[in-house]
N, C-alpha and C positions, 0 to 999 in steps of 0.2 A: 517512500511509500508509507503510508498512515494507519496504522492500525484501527478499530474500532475501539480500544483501550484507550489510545492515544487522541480519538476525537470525542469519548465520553470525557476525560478530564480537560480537555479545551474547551468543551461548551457548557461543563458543569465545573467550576472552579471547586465548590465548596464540597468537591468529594474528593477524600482523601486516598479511600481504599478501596477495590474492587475485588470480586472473587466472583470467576466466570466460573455458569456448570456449563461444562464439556458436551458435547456432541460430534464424535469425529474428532477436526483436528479445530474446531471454529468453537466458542463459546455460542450458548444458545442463548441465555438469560445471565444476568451480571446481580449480582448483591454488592448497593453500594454502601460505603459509610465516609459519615464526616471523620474531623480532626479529635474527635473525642469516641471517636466510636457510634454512634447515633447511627439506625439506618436511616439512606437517605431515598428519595423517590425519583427518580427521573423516567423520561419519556424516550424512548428510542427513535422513534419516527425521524426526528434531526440525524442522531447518529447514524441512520441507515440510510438516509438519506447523501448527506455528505460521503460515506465507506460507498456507496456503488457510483457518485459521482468519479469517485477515483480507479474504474475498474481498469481504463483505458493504462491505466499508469503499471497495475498490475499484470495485465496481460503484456506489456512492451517490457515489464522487467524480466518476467519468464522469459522473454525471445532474446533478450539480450543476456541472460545468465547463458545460455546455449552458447554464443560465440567467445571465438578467442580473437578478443577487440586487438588487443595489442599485436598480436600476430598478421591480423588481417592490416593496422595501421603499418607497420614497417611492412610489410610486403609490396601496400600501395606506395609506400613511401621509394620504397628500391624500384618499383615495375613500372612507376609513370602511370598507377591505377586507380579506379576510384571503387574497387571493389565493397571497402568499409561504409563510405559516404552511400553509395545505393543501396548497401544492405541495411544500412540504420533509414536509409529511407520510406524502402520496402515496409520497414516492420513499423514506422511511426505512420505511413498508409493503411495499414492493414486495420491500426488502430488510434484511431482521429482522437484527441481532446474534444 
């Protein structure tokens, strides 16, 4: 899962530093700088773009932090079940790529 930190310095190489102002638990606006310190300009519209392209990935990790995969694979594995396989399927339905 990809941060919005992490897809500002993928699509903007030549920024070395950020400092997000806070809103909640999410930055609202980033102050960037180069490798010397310099601030730098960029445009968010990409980065917001690409962070909501990844929401699906976001909501299917929350549903899968809730389970206990391992418990649920050795149970399938002992009971002849497929309890784990329809539940990760359930939850990759719920929410499509």
């Amino acid at each position: 899962m990809i941060t919005k930190q992490e897809i500002i310095y993928k699509l903007y190489p030549n920024i070395r530093t950020l400092r997000g102002q806070q809103s909640g638990q999410e930055a609202t606006s980033w102050d960037a700088f180069d490798i010397d310190g310099n601030p730098v300009s960029f445009d968010m519209t990409p980065v917001d773009a690409e962070y909501d392209s990844q929401e699906y990935a976001r909501n299917r990790k929350a549903e899968y932090d809730q389970l206990n995969q391992f418990e649920m694979q050795f149970d399938d594995d002992r009971d002849s079940t497929t309890t784990w396989v329809d539940t990760i399927n359930e939850i990759k339905g719920r929410h499509p790529k």
